[in-house]
C-alpha positions in Angstrom: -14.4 11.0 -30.6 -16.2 11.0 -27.2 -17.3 7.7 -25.6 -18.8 6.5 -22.2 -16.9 3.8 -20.3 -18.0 1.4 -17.5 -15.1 -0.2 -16.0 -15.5 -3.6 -14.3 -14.6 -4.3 -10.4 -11.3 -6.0 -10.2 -8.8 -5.0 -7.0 -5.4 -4.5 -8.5 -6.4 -6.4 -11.7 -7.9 -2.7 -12.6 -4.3 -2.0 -13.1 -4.6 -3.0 -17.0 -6.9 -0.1 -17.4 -3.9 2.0 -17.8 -3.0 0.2 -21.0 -6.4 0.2 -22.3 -6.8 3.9 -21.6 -3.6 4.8 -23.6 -4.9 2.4 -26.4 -7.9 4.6 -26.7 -6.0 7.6 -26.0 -3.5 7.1 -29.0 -6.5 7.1 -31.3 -8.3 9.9 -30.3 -11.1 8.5 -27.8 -12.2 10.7 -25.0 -14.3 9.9 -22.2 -17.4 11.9 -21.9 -19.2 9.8 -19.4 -17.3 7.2 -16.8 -18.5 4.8 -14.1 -17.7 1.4 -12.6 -17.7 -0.7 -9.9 -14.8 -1.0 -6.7 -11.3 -0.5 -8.5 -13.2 0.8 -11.7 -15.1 3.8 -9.6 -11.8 4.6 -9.1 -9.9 4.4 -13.1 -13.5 6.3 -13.8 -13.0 9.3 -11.4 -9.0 9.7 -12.3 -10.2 9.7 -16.2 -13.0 12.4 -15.6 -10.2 14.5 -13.5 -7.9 14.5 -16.2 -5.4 12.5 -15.9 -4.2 10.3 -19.1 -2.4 7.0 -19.2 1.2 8.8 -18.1 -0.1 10.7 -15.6 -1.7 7.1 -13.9 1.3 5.2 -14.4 3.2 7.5 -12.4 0.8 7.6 -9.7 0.9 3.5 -9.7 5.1 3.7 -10.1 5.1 5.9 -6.7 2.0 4.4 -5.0 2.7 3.3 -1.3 1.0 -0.1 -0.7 0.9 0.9 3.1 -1.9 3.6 2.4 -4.3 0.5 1.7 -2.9 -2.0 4.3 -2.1 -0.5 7.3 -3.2 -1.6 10.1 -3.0 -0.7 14.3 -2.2 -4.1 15.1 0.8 -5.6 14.9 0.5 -9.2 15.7 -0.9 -11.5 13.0 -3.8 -13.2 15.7 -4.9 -9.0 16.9 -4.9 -8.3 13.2 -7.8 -11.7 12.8 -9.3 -10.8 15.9 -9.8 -7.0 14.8 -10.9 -8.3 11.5 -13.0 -10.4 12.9 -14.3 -7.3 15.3 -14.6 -4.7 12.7 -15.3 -6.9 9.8 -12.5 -5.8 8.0 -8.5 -5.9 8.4 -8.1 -2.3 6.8 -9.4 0.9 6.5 -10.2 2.9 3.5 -10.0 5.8 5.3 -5.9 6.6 4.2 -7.0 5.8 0.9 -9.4 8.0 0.8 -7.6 10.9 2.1 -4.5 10.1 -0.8 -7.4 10.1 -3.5 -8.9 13.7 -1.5 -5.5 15.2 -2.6 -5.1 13.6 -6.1 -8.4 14.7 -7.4 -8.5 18.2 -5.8 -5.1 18.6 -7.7 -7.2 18.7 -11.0 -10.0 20.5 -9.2 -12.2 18.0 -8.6 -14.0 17.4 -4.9 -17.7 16.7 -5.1 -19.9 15.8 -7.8 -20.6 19.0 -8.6 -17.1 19.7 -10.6 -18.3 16.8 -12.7 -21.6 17.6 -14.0 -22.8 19.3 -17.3 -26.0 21.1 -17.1 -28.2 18.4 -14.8 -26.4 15.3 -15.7 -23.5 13.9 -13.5 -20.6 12.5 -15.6 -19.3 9.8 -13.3 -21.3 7.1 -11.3 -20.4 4.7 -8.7 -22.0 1.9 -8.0 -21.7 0.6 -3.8 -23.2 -1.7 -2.0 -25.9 -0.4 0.8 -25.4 -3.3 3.5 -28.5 -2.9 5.7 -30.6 -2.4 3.2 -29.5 -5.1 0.8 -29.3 -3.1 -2.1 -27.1 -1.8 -5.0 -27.0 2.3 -4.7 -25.7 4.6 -7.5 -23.7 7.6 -6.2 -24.7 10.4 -6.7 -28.0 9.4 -8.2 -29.4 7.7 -5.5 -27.7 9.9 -2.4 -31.1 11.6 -2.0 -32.7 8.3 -0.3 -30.1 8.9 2.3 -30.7 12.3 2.8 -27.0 13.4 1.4 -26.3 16.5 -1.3 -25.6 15.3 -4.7 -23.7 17.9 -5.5 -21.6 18.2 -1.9 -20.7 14.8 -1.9 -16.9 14.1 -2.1 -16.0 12.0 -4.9 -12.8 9.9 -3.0 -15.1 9.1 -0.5 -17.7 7.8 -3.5 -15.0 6.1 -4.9 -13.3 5.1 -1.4 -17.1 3.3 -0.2 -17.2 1.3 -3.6 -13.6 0.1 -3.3 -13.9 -1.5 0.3 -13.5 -5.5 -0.3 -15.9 -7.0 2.2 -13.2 -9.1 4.7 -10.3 -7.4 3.6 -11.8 -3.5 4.2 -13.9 -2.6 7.1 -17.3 -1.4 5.8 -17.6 2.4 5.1 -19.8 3.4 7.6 -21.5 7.4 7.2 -23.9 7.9 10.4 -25.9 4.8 10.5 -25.8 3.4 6.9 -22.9 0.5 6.0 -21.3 0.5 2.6 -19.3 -2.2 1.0 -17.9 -3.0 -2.1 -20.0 -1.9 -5.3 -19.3 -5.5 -7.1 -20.9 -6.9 -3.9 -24.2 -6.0 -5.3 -23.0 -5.4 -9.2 -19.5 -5.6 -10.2 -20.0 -4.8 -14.1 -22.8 -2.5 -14.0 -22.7 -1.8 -17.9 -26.0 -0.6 -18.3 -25.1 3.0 -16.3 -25.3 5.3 -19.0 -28.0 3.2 -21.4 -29.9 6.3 -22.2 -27.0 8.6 -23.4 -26.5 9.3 -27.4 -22.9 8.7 -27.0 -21.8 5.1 -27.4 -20.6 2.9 -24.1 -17.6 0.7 -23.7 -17.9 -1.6 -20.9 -14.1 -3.2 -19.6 -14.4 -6.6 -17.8 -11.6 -8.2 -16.2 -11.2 -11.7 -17.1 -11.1 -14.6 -13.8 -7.7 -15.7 -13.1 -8.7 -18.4 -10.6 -11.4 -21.0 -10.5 -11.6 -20.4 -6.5 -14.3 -18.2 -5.4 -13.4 -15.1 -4.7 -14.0 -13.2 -1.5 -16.4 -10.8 -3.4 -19.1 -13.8 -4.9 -19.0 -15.4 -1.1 -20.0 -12.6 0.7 -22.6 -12.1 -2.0 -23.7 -15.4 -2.1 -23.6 -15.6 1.8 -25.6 -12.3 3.0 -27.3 -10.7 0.0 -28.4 -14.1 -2.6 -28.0 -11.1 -5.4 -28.1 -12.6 -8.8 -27.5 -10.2 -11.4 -28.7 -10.8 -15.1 -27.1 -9.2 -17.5 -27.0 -9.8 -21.1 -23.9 -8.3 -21.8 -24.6 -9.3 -26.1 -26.3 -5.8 -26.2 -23.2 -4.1 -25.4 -19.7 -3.3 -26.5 -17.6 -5.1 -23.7 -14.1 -5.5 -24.1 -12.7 -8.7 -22.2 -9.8 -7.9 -20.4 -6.8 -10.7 -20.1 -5.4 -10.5 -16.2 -4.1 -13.7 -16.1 -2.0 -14.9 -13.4 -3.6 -12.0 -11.1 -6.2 -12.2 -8.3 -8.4 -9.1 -6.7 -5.9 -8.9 -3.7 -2.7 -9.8 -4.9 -1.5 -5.8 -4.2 1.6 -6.5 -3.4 1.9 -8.7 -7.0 0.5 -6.2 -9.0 2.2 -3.4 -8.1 5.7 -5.0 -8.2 4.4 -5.7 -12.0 2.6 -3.3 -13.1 4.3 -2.6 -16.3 2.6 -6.1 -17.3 -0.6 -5.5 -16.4 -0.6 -2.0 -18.4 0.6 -4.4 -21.6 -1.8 -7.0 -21.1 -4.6 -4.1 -20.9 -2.8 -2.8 -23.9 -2.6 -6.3 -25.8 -6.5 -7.1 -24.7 -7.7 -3.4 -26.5 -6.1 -3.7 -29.0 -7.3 -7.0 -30.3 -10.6 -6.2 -29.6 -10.1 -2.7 -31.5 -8.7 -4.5 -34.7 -11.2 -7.3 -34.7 -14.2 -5.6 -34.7 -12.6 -2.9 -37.2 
């Protein structure tokens, strides 16, 4: 059976989407459409190129956390300074070139390899920083004067997944992007018009704190986005015990976070059938 998913911004929380992937996958659900926010722009993309539950555990199993977190500086107060500089401590830019080489293993590049007829199968939702504004990649590329079709996906997916603080923004000539959860990080209403029905995957808080995400919203953009989530199928996802950034956490225990993804589909699965 095919189904649309929207998958929820969440850092290394997204983690869990493994386990609720393979859920589906046991029983026969296939993805037809598949879009998200930050970390969920990227589960979306890997799903559309192919790979199942195995194939992403693997890729999280051998995953170097130094492609996210490098950094030229090597003192602690030239790493604050350059953050402070560049508004950012890392780059997405490694990232971006890892993702390059994972999706063009399954023949995927630009948005082009996923679309049927006129209609794109994935969408990304990032944050356009001077204009204040949630974008939709590739719908809304055209406002920018960029090809729908010849835009690379990893660098879609990389713009979407830059954490405001932790990333520097992903600057393409004189446009800023940020994080897409900045703006919207559960943008469930993405493929409202389509026949086929829509899952939408949130990941549950794990800290009362504000996260880094919500202040810089609160801060520069005063975004409050509405949405009544009782019209859709949204499956809440238990992360507990995990924030956004704890990279280095979730990837030492990422065997839990594919269970508790597991565990959390599951229950939803059997108690609304």
């Amino acid at each position: 059976m095919f189904i649309n998913g929207v998958f929820e911004g969440g850092g290394i929380k997204g983690l869990a989407y493994i386990g609720v992937i393979r859920f589906l996958e046991e029983r026969g659900f296939r993805f037809l459409h598949a879009g998200g926010s930050s970390v969920g722009s990227l589960f979306a993309s890997l799903i559309l190129a192919r790979y199942n539950s195995y194939d992403l555990e693997e890729l999280v199993k051998n995953f170097d956390l130094n492609i996210l977190i490098t950094s030229k500086a090597k003192k602690p107060i030239q790493k604050f300074i350059n953050g402070i500089k560049y508004k950012g401590l890392y780059t997405m830019k490694y990232f971006e070139n890892y993702l390059r080489n994972i999706l063009a293993s399954r023949g995927i590049t630009t948005f082009r390899d996923l679309k049927m007829g006129e209609d794109y199968l994935l969408k990304i939702v990032v944050t356009d920083i001077k204009n204040r504004k949630m974008i939709t990649i590739p719908n809304d590329l055209a406002y920018y004067n960029y090809s729908k079709d010849n835009f690379p996906v990893a660098k879609a997916v990389a713009m979407s997944c830059s954490i405001p603080i932790v990333f520097v923004p992903y600057k393409i000539n004189e446009n800023s992007f940020v994080d897409g959860g900045v703006t919207n990080n559960f943008p469930i209403n993405l493929f409202k018009d389509s026949k086929v029905p829509t899952l939408g995957f949130k990941l549950s808080e794990t800290t009362k704190k504000t996260s880094i995400i919500t202040k810089y919203k609160d801060k520069l953009f005063n975004i409050k986005t509405e949405v009544k989530f009782d019209d859709y199928n949204v499956v809440e996802i238990n992360t507990a015990g995990y924030k956004a950034t704890d990279f280095k956490k979730g990837l030492e225990n990422y065997q839990e976070l594919i269970k508790l993804g597991y565990n959390s589909m599951r229950d939803y699965f059997y108690r609304k059938h």
